[in-house]
Every structure is written in C-alpha cells, then in structure tokens.
OpenMM code with the backbone's topology and positions (N, CA, C; nanometers):
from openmm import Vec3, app, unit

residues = "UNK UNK UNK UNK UNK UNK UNK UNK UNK UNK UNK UNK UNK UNK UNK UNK UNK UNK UNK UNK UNK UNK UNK UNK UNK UNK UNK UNK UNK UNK UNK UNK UNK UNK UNK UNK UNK UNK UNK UNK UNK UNK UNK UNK UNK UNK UNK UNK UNK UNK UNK UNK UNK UNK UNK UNK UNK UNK UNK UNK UNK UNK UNK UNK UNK UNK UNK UNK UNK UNK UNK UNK UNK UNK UNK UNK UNK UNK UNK UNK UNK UNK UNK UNK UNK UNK UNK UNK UNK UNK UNK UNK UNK UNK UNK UNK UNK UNK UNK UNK UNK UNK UNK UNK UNK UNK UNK UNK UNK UNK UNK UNK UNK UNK UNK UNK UNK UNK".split()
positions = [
    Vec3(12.6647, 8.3974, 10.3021),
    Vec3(12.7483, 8.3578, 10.1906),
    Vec3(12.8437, 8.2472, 10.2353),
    Vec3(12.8438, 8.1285, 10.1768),
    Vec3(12.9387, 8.0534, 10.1517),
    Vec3(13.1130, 8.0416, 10.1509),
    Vec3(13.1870, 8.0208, 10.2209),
    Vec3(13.3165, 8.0390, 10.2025),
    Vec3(13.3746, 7.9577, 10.0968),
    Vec3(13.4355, 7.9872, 10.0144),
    Vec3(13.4525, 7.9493, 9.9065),
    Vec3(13.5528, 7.8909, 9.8851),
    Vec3(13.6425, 7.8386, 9.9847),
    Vec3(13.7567, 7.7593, 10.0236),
    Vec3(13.6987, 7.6642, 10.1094),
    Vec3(13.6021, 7.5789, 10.1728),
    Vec3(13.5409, 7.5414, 10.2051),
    Vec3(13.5029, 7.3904, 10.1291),
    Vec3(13.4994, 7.2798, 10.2305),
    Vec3(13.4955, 7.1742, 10.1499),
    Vec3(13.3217, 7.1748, 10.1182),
    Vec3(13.2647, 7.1806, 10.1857),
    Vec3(13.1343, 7.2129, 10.1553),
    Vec3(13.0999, 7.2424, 10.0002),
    Vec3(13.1764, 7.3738, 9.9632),
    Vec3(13.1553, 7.4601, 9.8539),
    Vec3(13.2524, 7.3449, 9.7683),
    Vec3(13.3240, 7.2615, 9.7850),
    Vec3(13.3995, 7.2535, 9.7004),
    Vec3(13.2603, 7.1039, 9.6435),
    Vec3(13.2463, 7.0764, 9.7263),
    Vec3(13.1691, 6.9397, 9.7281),
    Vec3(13.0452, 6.9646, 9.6293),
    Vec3(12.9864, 7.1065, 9.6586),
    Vec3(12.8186, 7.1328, 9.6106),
    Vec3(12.8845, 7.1637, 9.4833),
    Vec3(13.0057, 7.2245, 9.4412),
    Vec3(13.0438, 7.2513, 9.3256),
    Vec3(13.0514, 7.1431, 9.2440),
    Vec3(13.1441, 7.0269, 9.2773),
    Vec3(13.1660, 6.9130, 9.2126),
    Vec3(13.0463, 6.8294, 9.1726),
    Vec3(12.9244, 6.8086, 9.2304),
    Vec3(12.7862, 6.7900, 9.2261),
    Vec3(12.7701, 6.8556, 9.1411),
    Vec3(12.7152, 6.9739, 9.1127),
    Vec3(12.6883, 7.0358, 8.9999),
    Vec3(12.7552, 7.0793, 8.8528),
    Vec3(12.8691, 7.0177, 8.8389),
    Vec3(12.9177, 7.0251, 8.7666),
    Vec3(12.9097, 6.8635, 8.7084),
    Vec3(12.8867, 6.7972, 8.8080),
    Vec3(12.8661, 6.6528, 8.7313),
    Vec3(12.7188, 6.6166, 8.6788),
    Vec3(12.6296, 6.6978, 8.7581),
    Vec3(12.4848, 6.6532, 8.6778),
    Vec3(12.4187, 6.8216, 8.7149),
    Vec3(12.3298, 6.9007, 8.6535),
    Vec3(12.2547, 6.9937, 8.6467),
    Vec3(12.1568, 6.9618, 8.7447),
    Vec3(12.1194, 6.8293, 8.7597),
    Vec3(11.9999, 6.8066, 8.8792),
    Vec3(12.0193, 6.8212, 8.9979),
    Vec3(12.1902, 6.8622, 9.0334),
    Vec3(12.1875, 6.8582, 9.1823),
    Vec3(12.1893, 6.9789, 9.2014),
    Vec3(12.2351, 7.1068, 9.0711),
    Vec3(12.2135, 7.2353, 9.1101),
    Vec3(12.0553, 7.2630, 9.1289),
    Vec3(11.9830, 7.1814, 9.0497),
    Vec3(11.8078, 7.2225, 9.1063),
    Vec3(11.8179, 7.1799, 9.2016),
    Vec3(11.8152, 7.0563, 9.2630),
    Vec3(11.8102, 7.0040, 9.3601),
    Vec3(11.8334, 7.0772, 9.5050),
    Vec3(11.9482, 7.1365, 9.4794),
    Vec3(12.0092, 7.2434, 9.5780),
    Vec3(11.9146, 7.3662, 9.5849),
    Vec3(11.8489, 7.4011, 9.4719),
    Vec3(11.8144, 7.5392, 9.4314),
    Vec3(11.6800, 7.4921, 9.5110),
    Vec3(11.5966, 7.4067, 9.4624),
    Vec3(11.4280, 7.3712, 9.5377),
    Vec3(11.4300, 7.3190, 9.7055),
    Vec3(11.6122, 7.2904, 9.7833),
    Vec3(11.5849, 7.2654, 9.8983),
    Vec3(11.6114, 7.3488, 9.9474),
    Vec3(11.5715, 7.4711, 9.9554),
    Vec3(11.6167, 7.6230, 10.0028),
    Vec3(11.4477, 7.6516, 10.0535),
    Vec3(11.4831, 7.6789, 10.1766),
    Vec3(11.3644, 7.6255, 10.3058),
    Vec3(11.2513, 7.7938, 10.2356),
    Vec3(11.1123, 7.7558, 10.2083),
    Vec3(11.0006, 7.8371, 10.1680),
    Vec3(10.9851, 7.8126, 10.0227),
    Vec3(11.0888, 7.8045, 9.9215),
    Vec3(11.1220, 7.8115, 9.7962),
    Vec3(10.9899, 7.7698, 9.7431),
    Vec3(10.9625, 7.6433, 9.7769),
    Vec3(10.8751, 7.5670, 9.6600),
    Vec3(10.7359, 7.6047, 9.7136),
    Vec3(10.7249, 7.6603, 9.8130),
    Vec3(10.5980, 7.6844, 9.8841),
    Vec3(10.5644, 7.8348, 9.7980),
    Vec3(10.6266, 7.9280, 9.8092),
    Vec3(10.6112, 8.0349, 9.7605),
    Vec3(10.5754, 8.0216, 9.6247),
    Vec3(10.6303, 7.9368, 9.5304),
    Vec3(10.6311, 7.9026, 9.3898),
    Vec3(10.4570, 7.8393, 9.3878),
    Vec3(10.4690, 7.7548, 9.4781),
    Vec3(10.2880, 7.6891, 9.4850),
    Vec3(10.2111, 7.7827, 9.4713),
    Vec3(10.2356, 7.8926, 9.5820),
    Vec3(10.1056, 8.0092, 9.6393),
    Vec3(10.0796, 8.0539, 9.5352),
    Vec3(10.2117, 8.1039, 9.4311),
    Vec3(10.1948, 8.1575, 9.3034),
    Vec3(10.1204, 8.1067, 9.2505),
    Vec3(10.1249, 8.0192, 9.1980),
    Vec3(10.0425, 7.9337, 9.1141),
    Vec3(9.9334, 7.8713, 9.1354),
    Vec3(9.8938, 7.9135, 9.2719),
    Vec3(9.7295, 7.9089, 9.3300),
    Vec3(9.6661, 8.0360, 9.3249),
    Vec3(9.7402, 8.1801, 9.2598),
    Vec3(9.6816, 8.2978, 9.2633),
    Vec3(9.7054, 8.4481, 9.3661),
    Vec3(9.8207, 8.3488, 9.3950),
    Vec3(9.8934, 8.4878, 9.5273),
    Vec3(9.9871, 8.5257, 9.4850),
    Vec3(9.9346, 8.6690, 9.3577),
    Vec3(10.0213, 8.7014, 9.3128),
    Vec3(10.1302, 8.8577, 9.3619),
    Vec3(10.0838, 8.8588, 9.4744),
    Vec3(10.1428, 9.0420, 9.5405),
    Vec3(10.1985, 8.9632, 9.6739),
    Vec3(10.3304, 9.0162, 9.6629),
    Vec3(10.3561, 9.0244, 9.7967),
    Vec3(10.2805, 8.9916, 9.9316),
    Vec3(10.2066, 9.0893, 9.9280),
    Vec3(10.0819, 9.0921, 10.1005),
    Vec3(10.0038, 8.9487, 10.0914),
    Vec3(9.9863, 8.9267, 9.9964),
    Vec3(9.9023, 8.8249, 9.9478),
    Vec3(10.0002, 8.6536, 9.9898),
    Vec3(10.1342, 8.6754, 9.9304),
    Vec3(10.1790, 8.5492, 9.9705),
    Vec3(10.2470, 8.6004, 10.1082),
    Vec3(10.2712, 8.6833, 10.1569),
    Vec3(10.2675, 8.6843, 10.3036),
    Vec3(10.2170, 8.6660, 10.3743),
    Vec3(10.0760, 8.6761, 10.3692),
    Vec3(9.9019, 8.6612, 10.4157),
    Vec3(9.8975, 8.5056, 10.4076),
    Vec3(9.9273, 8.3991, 10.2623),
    Vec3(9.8988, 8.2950, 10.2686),
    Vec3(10.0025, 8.2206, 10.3225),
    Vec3(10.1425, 8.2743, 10.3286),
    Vec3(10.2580, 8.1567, 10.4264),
    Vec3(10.2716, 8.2415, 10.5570),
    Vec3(10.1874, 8.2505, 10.6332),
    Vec3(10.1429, 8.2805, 10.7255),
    Vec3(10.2972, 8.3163, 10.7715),
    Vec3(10.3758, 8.2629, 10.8502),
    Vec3(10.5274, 8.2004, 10.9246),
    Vec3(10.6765, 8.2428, 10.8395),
    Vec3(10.6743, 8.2415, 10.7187),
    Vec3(10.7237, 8.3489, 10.6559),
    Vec3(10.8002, 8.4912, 10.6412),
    Vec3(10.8851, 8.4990, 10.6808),
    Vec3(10.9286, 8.6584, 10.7147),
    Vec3(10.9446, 8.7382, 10.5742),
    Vec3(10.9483, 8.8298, 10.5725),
    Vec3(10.9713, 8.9576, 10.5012),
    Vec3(11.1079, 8.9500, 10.4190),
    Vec3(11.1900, 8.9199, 10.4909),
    Vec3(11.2919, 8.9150, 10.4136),
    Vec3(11.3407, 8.7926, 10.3631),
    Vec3(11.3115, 8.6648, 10.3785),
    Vec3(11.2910, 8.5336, 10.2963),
    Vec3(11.2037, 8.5305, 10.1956),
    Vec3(11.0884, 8.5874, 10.1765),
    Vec3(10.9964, 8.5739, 10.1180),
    Vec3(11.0414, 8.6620, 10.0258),
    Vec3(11.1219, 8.7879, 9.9928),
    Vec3(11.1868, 8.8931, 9.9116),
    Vec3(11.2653, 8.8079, 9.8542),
    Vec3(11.3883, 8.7702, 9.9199),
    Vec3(11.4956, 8.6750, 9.9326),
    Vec3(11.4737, 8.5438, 9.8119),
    Vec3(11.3613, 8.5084, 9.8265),
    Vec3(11.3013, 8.3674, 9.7673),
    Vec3(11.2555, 8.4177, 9.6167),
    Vec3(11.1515, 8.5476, 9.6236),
    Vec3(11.1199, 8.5734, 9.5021),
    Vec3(11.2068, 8.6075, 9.4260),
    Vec3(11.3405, 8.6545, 9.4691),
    Vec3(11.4023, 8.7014, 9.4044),
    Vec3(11.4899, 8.5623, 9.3089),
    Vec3(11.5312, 8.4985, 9.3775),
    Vec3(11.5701, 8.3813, 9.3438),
    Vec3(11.4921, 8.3165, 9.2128),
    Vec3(11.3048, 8.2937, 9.2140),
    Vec3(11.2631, 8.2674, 9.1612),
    Vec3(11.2673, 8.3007, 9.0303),
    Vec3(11.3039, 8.4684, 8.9802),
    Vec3(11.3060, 8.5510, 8.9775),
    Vec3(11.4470, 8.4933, 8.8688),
    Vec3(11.5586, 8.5571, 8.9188),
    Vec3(11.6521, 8.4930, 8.9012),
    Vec3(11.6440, 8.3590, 8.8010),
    Vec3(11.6074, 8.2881, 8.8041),
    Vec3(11.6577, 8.0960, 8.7495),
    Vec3(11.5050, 8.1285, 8.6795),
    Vec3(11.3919, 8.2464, 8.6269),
    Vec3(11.3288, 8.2451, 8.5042),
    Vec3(11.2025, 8.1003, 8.5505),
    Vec3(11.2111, 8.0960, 8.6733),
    Vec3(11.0765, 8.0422, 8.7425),
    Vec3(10.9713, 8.1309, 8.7724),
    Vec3(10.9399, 8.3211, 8.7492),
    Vec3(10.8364, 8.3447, 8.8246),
    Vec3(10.8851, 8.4309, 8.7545),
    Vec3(10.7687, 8.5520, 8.6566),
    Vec3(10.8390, 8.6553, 8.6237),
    Vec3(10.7475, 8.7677, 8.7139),
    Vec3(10.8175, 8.9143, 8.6785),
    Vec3(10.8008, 9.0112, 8.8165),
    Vec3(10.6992, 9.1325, 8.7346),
    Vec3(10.6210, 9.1590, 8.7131),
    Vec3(10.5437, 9.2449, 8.6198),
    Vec3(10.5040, 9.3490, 8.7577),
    Vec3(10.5908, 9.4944, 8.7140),
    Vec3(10.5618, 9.6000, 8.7944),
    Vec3(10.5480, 9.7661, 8.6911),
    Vec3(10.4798, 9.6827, 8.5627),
    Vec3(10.4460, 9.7798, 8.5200),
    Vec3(10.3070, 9.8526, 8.4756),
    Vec3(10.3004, 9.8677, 8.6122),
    Vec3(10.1257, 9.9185, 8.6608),
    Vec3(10.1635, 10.1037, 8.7191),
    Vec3(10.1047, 10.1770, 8.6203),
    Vec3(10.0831, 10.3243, 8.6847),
    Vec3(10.0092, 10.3557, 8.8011),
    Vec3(10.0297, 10.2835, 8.8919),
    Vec3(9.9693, 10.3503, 9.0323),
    Vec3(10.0356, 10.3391, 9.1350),
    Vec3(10.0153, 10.4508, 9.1970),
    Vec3(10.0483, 10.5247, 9.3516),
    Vec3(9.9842, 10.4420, 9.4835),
    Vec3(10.0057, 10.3494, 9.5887),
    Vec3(10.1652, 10.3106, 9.5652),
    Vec3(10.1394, 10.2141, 9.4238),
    Vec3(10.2724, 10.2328, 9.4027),
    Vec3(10.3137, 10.0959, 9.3161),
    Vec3(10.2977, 9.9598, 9.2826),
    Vec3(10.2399, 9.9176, 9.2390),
    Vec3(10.2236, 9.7368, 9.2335),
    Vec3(10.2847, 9.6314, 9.1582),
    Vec3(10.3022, 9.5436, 9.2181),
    Vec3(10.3964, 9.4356, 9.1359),
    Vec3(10.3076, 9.2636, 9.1605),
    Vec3(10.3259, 9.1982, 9.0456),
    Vec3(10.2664, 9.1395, 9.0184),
    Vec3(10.3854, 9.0069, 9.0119),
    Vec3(10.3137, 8.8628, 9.0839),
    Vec3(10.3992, 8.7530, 9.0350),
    Vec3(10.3551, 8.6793, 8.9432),
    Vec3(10.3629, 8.6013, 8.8536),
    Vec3(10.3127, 8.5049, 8.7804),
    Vec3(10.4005, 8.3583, 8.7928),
    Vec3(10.4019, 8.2684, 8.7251),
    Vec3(10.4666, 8.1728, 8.6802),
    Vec3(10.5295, 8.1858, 8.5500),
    Vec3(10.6436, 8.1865, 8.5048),
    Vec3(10.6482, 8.1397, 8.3892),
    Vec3(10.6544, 8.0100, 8.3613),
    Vec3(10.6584, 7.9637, 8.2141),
    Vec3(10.6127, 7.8599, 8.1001),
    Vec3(10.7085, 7.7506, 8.1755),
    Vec3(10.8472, 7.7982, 8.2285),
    Vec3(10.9470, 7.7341, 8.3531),
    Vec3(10.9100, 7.6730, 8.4368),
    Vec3(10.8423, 7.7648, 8.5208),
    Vec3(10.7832, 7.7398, 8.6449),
    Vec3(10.7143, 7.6630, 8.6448),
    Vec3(10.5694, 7.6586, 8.5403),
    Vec3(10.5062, 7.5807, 8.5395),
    Vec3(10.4976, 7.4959, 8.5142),
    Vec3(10.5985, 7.4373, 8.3983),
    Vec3(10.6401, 7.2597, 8.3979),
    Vec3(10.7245, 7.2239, 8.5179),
    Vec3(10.8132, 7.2655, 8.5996),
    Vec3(10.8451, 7.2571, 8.7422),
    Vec3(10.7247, 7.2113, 8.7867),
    Vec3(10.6662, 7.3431, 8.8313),
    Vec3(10.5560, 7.2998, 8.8845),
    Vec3(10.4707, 7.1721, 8.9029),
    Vec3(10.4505, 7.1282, 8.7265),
    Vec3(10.4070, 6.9894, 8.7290),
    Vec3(10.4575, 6.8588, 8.7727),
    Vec3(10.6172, 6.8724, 8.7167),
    Vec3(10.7015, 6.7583, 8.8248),
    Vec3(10.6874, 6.7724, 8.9526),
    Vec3(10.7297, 6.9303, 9.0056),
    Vec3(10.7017, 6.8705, 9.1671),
    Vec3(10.5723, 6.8360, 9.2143),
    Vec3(10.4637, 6.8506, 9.1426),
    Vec3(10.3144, 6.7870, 9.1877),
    Vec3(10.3499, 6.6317, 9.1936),
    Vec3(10.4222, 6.5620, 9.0852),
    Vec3(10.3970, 6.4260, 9.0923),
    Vec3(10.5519, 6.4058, 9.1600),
    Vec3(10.5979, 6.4718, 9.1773),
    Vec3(10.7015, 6.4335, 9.3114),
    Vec3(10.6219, 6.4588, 9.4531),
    Vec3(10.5403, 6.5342, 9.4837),
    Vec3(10.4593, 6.5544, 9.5537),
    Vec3(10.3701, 6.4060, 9.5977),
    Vec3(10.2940, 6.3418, 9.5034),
    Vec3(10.1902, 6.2688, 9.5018),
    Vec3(10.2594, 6.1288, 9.5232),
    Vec3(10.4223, 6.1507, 9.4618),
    Vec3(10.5232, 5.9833, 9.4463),
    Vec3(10.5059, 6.0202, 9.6082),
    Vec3(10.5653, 6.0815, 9.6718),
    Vec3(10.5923, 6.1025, 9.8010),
    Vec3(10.4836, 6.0934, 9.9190),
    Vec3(10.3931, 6.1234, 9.9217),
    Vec3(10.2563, 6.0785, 10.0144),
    Vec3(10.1964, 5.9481, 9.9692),
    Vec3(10.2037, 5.8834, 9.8529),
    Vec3(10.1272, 5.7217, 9.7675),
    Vec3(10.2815, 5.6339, 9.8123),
    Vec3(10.3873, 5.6726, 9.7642),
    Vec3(10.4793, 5.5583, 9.8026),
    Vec3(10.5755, 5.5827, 9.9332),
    Vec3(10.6364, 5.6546, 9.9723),
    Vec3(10.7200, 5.6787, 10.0665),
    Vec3(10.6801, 5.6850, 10.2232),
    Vec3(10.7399, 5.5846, 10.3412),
    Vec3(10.6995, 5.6187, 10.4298),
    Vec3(10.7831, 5.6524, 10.5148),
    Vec3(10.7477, 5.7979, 10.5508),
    Vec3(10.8876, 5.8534, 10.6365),
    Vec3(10.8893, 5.7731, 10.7490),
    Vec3(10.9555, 5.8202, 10.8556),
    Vec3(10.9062, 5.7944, 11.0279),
    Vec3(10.9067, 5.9217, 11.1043),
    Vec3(10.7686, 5.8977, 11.1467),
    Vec3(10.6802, 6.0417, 11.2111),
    Vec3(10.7691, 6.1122, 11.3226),
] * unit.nanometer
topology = app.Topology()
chain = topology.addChain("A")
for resn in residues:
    res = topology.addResidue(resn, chain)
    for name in ("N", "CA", "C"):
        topology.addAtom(name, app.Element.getBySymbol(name[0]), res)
C-alpha cells in the first residue's frame, strides 16, 4: 500500500484527476495485468489453466490481478457451478473486450512503428 502523504501518491492522484487515461494507464502497467487479460481471451478460463499458461506467474499475483480485473468490470468471475471441488470460471466482459481490441492495435502500433533499444 501506498503512503498517502507521499509525493508519489500525491502526483498519481493529480494525473488522474486531470485525465481518466492515466488512471488506465496506471491500472494496465501493473506487471502480469494485461497478460492474464490476453490468456483470458485466448480461452484460459480457470485458474490452473492461466497458471499453466503464464508459466512464471505466482499464485498470489495471478489472484491479486484477477481480482483487479474483476474489480474495474474487465473479466467477470462465474462460480456458479454445483460441483465438488468448486469451479470458477473467467470470461471477458463486453469491457474487456473492446480493451482488448485497443491494446491489440497498441500492440501491433508498437512492433510496426516503435524501435526500442535491445
């Protein structure tokens, strides 16, 4: 958690209060975030499953992250399945998935025009 007297906090505050894009902005550079959101939306929808596919990933980021997703109405959580154990299901929502589509062509601006240094 953030100290909240903190110029930091005072700074990310003032940012987001001047444009909504820097609170996404902030929200999608949160290290696994957008990766987890991908897996989703390639079909890794259980837990084991996007643990299995972000190989490097821990347990409690990957909780941490969905929850977030979760949260801001990017990924909804469907755990209403009658079986022993229990199962929970991720999807995308209608959110997510226009996200989704910008960051593809933020994706594609970024490998066609931009050249980092390796």
């Amino acid at each position: 958690m953030r100290k909240l007297t903190s110029t930091n906090y005072y700074n990310q505050t003032f940012l987001e209060d001047k444009c909504t894009l820097n609170e996404l902005i902030n929200l999608l550079s949160k290290r696994w975030l957008t990766e987890v959101m991908f897996s989703i939306e390639e079909g890794n929808n259980r837990f084991s499953m996007l643990k299995e596919d972000l190989k490097h990933i821990s347990d409690n980021i990957l909780a941490d992250r969905l929850k977030l997703l979760e949260q801001h109405k990017l990924i909804t959580r469907n755990d209403n399945f009658r079986e022993v154990p229990s199962r929970v299901e991720y999807t995308l929502s209608e959110t997510g998935s226009k996200l989704s589509e910008l960051l593809d062509g933020l994706c594609h601006f970024s490998e066609t025009e931009m050249d980092f240094p390796e």
